[in-house]
N, C-alpha and C positions, 0 to 999 in steps of 0.2 A: 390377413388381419383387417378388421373393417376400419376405415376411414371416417373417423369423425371430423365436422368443416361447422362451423358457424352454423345457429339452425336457431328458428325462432318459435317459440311454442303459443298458444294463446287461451286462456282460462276466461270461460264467461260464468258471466256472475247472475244470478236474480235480481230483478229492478228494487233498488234500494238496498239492498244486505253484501255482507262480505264476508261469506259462510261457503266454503267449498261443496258443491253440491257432489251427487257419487259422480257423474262425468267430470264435473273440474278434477276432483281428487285422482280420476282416472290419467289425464293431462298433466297434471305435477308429478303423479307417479313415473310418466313415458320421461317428462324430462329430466326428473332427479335422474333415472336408470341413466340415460344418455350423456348427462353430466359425467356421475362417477367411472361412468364406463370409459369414455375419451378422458379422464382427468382433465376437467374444465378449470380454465385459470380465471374465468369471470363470466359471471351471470347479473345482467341487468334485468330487475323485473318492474316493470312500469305498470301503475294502474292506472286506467281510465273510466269515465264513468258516458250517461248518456246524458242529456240537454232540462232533464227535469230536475229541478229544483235549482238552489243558488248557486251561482257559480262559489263563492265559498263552503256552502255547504259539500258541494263534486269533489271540489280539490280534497279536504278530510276524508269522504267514501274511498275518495280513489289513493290513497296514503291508506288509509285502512285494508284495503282491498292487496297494493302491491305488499303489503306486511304479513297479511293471514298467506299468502301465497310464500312470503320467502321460506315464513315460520313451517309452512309443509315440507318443504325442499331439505330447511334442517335438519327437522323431524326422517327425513328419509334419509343422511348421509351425506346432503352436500356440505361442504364446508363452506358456514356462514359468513368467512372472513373475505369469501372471494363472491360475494354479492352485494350489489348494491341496489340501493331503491330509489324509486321516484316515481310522483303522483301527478298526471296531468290533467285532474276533474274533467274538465268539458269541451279543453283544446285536444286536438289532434285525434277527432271523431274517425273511426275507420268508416261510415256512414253520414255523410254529413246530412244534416237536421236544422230546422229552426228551433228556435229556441223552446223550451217546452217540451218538447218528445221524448216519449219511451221508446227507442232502439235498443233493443236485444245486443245487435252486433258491437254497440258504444259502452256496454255493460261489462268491460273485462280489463283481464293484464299480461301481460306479454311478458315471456321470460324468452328473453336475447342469451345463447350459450354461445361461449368462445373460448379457441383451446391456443 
């Protein structure tokens, strides 16, 4: 039987939107599968955003971003009760930037599975 272990998945998004594109939706698809498969007892999914615009304005994208992302996962089976969300706008860049920039890589959200 295969061994499911802790595994982190990561969805990027298009500069300014929080719209699954068909690769994101590709990516929630791999991990909802991998969730229901190992009966996951918690999925953290964090949004991030990159460095342009306000930092209040990031924090909402990236709250909106980790949201359309959970709302997929439901939508495919996972049980919503065992996820949780959080939005880190424009801290904890995977590419750090000065302030101002459009980084692709800073445009996403990370779904943390744990069984």
């Amino acid at each position: 039987a295969p061994v499911y272990e802790a595994r982190e998945f990561i969805v990027y998004f298009p500069f300014d939107q929080y719209v699954l594109t068909p690769e994101a939706q590709s990516v929630v698809s791999e991990a909802a599968k991998y969730a229901n498969d190992g009966k996951a007892t918690r999925l953290v999914v964090v949004g991030h955003t990159d460095t342009s615009g306000s930092a209040a304005y990031n924090l909402g994208l990236s709250n909106r971003r980790s949201r359309t992302v959970a709302d997929a996962l439901v939508a495919q089976g996972v049980n919503g009760g065992v996820i949780a969300l959080d939005g880190k706008g424009e801290t904890n860049l995977a590419k750090p930037t000065a302030d101002g920039v459009r980084e692709p890589l800073n445009r996403r959200a990370t779904i943390d599975i744990n069984f």
